[in-house]
DRENGU-896676 format. One record per residue (C-alpha): residue number from 1; z, y, x; residue in one letter. Coordinates in steps of 0.001 Angstrom, whole numbers. Each point is the difference from the previous one (the first is absolute). Layout:
N
+-----+---------+---------+---------+------+
! seq !      c3 !      c2 !      c1 ! type !
+-----+---------+---------+---------+------+
! NUM !       Z !       Y !       X !    a !
...
+-----+---------+---------+---------+------+
//
This chain:
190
+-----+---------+---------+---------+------+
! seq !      c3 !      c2 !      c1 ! type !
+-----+---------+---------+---------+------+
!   1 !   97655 !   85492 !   98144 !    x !
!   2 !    -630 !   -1814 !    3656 !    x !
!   3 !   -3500 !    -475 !    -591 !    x !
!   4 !    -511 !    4051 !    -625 !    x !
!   5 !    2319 !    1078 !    2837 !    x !
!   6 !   -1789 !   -2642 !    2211 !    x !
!   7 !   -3731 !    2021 !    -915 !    x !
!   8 !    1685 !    3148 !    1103 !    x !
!   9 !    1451 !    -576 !    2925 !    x !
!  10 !   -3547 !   -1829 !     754 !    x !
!  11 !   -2402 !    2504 !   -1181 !    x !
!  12 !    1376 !    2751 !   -1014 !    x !
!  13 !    -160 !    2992 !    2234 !    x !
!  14 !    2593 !    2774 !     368 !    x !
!  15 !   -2165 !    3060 !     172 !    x !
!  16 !    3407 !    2220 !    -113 !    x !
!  17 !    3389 !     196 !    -880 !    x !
!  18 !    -905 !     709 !   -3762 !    x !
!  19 !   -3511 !   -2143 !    -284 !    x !
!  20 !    -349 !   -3579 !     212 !    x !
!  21 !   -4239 !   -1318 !     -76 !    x !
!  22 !    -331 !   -3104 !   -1743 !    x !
!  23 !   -3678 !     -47 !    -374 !    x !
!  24 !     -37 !   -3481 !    1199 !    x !
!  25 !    1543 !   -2039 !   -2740 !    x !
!  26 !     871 !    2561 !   -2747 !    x !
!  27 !   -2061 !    2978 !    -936 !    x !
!  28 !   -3541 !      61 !    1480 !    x !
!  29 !    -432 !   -4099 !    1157 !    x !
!  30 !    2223 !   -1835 !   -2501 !    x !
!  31 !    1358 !   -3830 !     869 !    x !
!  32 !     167 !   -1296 !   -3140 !    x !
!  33 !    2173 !   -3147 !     977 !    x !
!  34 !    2881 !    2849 !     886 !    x !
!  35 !   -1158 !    1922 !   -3667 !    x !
!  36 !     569 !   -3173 !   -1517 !    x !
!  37 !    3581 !    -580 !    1549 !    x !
!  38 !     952 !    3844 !   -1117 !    x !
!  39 !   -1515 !    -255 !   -3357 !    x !
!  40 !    2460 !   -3187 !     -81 !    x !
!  41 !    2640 !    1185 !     937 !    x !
!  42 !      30 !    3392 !   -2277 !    x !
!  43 !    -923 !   -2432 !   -3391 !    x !
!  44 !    3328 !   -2151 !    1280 !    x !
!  45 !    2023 !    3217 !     114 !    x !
!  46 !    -921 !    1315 !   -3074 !    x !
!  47 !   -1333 !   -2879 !   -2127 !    x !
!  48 !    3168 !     925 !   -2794 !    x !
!  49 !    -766 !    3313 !      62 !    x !
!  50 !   -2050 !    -108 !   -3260 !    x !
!  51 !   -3007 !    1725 !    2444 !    x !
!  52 !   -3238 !     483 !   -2149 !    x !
!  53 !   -2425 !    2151 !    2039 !    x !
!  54 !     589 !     658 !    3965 !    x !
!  55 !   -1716 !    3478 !     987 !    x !
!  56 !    -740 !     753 !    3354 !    x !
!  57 !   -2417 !    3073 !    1656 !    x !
!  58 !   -2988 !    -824 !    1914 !    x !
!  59 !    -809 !   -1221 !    2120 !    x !
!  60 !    2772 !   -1663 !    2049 !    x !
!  61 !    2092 !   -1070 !   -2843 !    x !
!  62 !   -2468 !   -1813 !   -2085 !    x !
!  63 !     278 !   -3530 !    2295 !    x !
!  64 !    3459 !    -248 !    -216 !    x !
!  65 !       2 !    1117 !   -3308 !    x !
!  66 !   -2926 !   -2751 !   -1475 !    x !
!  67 !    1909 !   -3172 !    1574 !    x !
!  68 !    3151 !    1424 !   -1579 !    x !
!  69 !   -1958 !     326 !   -3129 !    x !
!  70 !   -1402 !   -3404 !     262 !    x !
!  71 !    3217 !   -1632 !     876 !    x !
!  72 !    1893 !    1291 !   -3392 !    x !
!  73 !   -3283 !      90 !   -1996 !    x !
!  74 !    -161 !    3781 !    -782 !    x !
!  75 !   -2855 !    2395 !     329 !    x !
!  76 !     310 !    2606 !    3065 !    x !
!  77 !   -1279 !    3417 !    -772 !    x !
!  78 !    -893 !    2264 !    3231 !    x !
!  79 !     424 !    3964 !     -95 !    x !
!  80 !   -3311 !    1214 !     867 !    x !
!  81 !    -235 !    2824 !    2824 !    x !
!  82 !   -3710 !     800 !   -1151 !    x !
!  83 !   -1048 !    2073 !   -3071 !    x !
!  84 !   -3012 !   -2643 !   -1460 !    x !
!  85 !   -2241 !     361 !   -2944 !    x !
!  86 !    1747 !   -2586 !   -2222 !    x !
!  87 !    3329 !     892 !     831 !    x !
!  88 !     404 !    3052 !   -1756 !    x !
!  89 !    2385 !     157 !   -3137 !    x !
!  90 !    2753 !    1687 !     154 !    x !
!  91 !    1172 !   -1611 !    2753 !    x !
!  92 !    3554 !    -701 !    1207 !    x !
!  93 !      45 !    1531 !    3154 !    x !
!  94 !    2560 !    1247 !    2809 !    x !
!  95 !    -412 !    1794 !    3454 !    x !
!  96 !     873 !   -1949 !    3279 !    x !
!  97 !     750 !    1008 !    3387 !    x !
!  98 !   -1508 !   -2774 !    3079 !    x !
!  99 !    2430 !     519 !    2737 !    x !
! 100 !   -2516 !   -1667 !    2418 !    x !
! 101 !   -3805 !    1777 !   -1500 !    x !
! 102 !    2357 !    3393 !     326 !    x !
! 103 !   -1869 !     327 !   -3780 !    x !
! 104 !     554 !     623 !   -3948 !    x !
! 105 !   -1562 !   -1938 !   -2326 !    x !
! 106 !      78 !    -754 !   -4140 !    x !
! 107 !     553 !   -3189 !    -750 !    x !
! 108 !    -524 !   -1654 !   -3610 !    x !
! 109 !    -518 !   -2558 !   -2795 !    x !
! 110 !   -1557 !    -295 !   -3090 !    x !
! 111 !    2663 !     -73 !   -2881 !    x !
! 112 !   -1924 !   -2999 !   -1080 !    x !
! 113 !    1787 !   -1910 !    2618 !    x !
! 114 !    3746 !     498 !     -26 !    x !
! 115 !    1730 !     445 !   -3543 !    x !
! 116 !    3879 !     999 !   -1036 !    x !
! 117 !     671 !   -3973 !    -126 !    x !
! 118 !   -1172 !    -901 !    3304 !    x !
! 119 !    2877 !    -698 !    2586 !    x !
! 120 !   -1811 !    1234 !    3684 !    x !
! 121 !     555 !   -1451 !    3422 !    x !
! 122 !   -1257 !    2368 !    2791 !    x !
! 123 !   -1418 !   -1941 !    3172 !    x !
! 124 !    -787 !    2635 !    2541 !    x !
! 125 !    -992 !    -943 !    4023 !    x !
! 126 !    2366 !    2488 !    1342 !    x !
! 127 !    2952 !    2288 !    -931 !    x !
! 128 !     812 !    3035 !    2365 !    x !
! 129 !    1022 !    3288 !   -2115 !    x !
! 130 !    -503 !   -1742 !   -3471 !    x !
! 131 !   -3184 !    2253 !    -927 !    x !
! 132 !   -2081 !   -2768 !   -1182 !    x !
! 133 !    2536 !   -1357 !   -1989 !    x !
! 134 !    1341 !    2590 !   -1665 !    x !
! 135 !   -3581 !     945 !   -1129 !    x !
! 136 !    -152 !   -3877 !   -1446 !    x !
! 137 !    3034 !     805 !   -1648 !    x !
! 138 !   -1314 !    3445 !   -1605 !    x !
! 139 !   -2728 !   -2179 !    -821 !    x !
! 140 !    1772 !   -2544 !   -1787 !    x !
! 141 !    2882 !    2665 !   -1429 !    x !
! 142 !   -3265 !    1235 !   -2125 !    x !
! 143 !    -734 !   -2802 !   -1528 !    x !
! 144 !    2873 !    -845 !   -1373 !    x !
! 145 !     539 !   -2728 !    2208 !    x !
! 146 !    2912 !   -1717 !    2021 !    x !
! 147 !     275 !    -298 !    3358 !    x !
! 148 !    1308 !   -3280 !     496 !    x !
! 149 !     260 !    -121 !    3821 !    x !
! 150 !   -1952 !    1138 !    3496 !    x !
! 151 !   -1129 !   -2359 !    2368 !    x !
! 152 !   -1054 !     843 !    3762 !    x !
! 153 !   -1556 !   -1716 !    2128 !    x !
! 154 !     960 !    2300 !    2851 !    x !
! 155 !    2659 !    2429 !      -7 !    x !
! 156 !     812 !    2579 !    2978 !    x !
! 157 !    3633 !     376 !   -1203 !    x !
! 158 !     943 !    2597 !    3087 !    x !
! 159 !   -2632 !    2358 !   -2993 !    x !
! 160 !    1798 !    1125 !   -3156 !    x !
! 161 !   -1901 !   -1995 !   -2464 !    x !
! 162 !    2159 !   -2998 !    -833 !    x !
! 163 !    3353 !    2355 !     -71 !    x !
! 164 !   -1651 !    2385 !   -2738 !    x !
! 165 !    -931 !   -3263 !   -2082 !    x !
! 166 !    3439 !   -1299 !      97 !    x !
! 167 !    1647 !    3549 !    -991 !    x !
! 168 !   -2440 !    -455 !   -3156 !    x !
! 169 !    1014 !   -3183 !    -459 !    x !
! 170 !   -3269 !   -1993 !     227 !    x !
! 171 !    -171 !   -3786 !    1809 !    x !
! 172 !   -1800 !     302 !    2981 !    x !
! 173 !    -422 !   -3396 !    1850 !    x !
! 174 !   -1772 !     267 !    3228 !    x !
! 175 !   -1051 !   -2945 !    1954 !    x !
! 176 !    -349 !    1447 !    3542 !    x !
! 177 !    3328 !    2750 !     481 !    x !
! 178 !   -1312 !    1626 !    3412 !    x !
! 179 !    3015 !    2128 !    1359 !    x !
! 180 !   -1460 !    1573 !    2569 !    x !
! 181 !   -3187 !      75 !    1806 !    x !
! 182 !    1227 !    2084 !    2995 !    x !
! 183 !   -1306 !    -968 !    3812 !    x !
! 184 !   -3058 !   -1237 !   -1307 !    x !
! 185 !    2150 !   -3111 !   -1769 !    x !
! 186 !     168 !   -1113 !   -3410 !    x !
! 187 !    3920 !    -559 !    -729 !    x !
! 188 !    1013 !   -1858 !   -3529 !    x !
! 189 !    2993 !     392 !   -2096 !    x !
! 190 !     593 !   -3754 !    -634 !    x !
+-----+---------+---------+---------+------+
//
């Protein structure tokens, strides 16, 4: 996706050879003309996947996630990080790792939400190790669900994320494939 890879070699900043900032355009200020183009772009890849819910974790995820939502006409359900007073029964919940807060948090859903007939997309901003995820997964696994597909918006593909997806056999579709961000430079798999 030009318009994506064009945003990151713009704004994004290479912090180190693991961590890419894209605070700019993606998870603290959002451009919603480029969440429109991704949440475009991930209904036309998976618009015959029978998708009825997308999931996502907040707080990153949930832009992508809600013009992908709009675009095939399905609700988007976020896992919440924070224990809150209505969000209490027995919840669906799974333990995830941040590679960049260095933390561990719970993540989860109401059962309300996601049923065993629901087919899932998961729109994440980033995959690294997978963490996040595979947590969406548990999440969804509990339920009853199916997971129907991943979508990325940004995937650091040099991190083992995307190869332990494919060994579980999962569709992972990222739109930005960086290979390498080594020297300070963001390098794509095309």
């Amino acid at each position: 996706m030009e318009a994506l890879h064009q945003k990151i070699r713009e704004l994004g900043i290479v912090l180190s050879d693991q961590v890419l900032k894209v605070d700019a355009f993606l998870n603290h200020q959002i451009d919603p003309q480029l969440m429109k183009l991704i949440g475009d772009e991930f209904a036309e890849l998976f618009k015959d996947s029978g998708i009825t819910k997308i999931v996502t974790i907040e707080a990153s995820g949930i832009a992508p996630a809600i013009m992908t939502g709009l675009n095939l006409g399905v609700p988007v359900i976020f896992a919440r990080k924070q224990q809150s007073l209505t969000l209490t029964e027995n919840l669906l919940s799974a333990t995830v790792y941040s590679f960049t807060k260095k933390t561990e948090s719970t993540v989860a859903i109401s059962p309300r939400h996601l049923t065993s007939s629901d087919r899932v997309l998961i729109i994440d901003d980033f995959l690294a190790n997978g963490k996040a995820s595979q947590a969406l997964i548990s999440i969804i696994k509990q339920a009853g669900a199916t997971v129907a597909g991943l979508g990325i918006v940004i995937e650091k593909s040099f991190q083992g994320g995307r190869a332990e997806l494919d060994a579980q056999g999962y569709r992972v579709e990222s739109l930005a494939r960086v290979k390498s961000l080594a020297g300070g430079v963001v390098t794509f798999i095309d």
